[in-house]
C-alpha positions as CSV (number, residue, x, y, z in Angstrom):
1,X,-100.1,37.0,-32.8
2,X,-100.0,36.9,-29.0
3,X,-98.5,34.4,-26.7
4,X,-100.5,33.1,-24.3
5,X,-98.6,31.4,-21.1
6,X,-100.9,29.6,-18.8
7,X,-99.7,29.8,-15.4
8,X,-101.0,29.6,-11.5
9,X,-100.1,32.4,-9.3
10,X,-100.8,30.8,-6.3
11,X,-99.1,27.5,-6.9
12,X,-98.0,25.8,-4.0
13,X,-95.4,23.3,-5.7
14,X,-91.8,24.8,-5.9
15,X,-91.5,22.9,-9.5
16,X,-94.4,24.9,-11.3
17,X,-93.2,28.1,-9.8
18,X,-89.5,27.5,-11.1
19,X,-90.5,26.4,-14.7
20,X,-93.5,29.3,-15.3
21,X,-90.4,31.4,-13.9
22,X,-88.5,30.1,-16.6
23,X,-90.4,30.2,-19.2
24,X,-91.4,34.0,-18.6
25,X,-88.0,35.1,-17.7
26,X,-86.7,33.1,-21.3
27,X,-89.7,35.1,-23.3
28,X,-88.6,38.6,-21.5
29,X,-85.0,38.6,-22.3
30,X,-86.1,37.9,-26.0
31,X,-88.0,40.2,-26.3
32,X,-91.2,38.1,-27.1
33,X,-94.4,39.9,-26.4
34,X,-96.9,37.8,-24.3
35,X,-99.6,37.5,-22.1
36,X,-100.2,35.7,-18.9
37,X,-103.3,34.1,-18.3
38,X,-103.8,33.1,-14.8
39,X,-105.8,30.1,-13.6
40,X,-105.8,30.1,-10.0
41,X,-107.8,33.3,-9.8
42,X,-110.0,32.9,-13.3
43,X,-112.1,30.7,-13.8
44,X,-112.3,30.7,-17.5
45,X,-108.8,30.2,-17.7
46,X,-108.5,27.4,-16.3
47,X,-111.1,25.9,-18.0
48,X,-109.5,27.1,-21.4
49,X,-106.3,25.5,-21.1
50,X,-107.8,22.3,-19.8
51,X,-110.3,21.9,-23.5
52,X,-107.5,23.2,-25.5
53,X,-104.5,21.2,-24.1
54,X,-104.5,17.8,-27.6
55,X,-105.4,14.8,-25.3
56,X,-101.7,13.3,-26.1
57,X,-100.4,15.6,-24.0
58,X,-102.3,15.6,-20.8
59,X,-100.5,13.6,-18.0
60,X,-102.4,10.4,-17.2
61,X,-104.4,12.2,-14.2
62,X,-105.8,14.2,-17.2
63,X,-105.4,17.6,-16.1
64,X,-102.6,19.5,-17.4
65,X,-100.5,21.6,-15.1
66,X,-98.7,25.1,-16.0
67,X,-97.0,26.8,-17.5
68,X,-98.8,25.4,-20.7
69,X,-98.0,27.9,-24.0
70,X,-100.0,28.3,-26.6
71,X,-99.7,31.0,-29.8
72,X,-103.2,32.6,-30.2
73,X,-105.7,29.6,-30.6
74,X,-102.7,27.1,-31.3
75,X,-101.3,25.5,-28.7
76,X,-97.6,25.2,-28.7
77,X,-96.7,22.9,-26.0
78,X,-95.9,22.4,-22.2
79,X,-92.6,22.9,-20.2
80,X,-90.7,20.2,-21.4
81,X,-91.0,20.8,-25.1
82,X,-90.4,24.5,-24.5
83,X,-87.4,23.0,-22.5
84,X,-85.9,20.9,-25.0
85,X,-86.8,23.9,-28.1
86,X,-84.7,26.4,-25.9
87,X,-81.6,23.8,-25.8
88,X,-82.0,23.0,-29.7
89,X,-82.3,27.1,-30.4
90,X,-86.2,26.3,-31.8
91,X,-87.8,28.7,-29.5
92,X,-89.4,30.9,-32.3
93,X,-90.3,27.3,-34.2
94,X,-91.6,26.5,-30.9
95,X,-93.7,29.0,-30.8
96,X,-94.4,29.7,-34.2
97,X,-93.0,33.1,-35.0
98,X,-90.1,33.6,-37.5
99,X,-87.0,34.2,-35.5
100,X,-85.4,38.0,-36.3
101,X,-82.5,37.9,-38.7
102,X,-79.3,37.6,-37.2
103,X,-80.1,35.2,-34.3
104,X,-78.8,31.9,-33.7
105,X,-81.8,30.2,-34.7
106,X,-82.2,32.5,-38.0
107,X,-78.8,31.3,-39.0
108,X,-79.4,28.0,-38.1
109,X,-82.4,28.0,-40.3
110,X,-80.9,29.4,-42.8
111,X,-77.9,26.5,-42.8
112,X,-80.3,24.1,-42.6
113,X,-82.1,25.2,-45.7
114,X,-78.5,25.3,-47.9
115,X,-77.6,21.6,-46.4
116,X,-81.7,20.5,-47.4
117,X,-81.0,22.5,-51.1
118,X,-77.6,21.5,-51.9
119,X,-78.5,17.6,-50.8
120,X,-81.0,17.9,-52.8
121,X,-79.4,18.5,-56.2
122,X,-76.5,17.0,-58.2
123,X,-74.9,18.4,-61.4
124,X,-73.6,15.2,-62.7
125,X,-74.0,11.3,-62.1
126,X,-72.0,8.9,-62.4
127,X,-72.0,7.2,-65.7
128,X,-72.1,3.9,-64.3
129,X,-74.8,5.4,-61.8
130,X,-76.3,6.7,-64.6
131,X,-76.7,3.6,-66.6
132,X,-78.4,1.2,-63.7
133,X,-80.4,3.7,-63.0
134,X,-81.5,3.6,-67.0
135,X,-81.5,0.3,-66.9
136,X,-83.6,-0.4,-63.6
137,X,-86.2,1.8,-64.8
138,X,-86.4,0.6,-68.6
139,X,-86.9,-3.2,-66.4
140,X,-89.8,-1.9,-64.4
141,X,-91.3,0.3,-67.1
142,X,-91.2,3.6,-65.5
143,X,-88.6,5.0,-68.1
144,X,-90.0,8.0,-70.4
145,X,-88.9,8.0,-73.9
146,X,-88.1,11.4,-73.4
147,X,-85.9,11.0,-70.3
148,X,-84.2,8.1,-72.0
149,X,-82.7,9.8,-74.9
150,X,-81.6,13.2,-72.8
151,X,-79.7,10.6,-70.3
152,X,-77.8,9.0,-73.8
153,X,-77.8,12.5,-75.0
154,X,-75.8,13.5,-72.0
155,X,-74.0,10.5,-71.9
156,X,-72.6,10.9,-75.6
157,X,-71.9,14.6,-75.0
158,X,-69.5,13.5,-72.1
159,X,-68.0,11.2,-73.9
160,X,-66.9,13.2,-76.9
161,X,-63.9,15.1,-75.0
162,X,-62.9,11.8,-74.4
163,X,-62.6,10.4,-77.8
164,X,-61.1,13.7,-79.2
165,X,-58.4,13.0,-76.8
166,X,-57.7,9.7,-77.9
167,X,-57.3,10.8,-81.5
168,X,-55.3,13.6,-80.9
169,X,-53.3,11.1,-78.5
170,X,-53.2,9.3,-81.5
171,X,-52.2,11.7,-84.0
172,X,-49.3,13.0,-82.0
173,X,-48.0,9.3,-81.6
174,X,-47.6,8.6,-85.2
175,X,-46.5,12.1,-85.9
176,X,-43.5,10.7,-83.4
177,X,-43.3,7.9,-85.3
178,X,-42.8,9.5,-88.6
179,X,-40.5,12.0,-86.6
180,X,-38.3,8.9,-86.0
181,X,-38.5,6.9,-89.0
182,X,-37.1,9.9,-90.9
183,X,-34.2,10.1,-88.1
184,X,-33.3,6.6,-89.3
185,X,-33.7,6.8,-92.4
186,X,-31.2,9.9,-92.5
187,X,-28.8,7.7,-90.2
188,X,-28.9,4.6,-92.8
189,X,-28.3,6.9,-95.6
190,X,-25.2,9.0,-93.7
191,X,-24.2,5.2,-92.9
192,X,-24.7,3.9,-96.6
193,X,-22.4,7.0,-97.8
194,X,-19.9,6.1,-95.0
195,X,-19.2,2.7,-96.3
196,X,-19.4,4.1,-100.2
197,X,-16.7,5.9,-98.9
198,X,-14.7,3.5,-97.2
199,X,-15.3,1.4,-100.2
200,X,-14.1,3.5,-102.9
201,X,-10.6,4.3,-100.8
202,X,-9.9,0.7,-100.8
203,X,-10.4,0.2,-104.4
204,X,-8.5,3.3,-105.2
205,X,-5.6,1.4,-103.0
206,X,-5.7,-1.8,-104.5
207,X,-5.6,0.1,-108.1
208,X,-2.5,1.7,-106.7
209,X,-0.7,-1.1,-105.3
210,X,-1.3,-3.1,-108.7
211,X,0.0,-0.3,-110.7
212,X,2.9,0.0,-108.3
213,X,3.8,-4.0,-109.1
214,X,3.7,-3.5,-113.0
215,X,6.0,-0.8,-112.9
216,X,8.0,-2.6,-111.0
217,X,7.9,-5.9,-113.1
């Protein structure tokens, strides 16, 4: 594919000289291969770019001026877009070439692309989400059986992990429980012996202090 850049050689206005001047000088230092068609001298090239130029984007005079750029049979545009493509680092879109790898509008491409991708896709919803979502289509009728059951599906797996933690939560909680109903029930029992104990020395002293009065009586 060829560039074609419509230009007048022989242009009196300043203006068209410095923008054809910039729009060949931008295509040289990239490298772009092109071709310039002169319509001040031919003819046929005038009349060219005049049929192929889309009428939205003749001036109101209806005769476009240069430089006008077109890619083959396609036209690409006039200074201004070329203008603002080169400040938004679109010049190969502009133009309709792929840009080489490694330039700054290859790598822009290519971050666009992963933003467009990765906004595109979601692992998970919300289950909340997930629910109106259900629920708004089951309303209007566009819900598939199918779809239906793999959202619940999904829905129940998620919530398993949840539920096993809750009875393990559980299990270790009366396990404590236990733990410390045996603690107290050892503590009553060391207490129980305690007072057996205490019990039994007072009883043996009071045996001893009667026997002590009958011998002395």
């Amino acid at each position: 594919m060829v560039i074609k850049v419509f230009l007048a050689s022989s242009s009196g206005s300043t203006a068209i000289k410095k923008k054809q001047q910039d729009v060949v000088g931008f295509l040289e230092a990239l490298k772009i291969d092109y071709s310039q068609l002169d319509i001040a001298s031919n003819e046929e090239n005038r009349q060219w770019m005049r049929e192929n130029v889309p009428g939205e984007m003749k001036p109101t005079g209806g005769i476009p001026l240069p430089p006008q750029i077109f890619n083959e049979q396609i036209y690409c545009g006039d200074y201004e877009t070329f203008f603002n493509a080169k400040e938004d680092n679109a010049v190969y879109e502009f133009l309709g070439l792929s840009p080489p790898p490694g330039s700054k509008e290859a790598k822009h491409a290519e971050n666009s692309q992963k933003l467009h991708n990765g906004s595109g896709t979601e692992e998970h919803l919300h289950d909340d989400t997930t629910r109106k979502e259900i629920q708004e289509a089951e309303q209007n009728g566009d819900a598939h059986p199918a779809e239906l059951e793999d959202a619940q599906e999904e829905k129940e797996e998620e919530d398993e992990p949840e539920a096993e933690e809750e009875d393990e939560s559980r299990e270790v909680a009366v396990e404590e429980n236990q733990d410390e109903g045996d603690e107290d029930k050892v503590e009553d029992t060391h207490l129980v012996s305690e007072d057996e104990e205490e019990l039994q020395k007072l009883e043996e002293e009071e045996e001893e202090e009667q026997g002590s009065e009958e011998a002395e009586d």
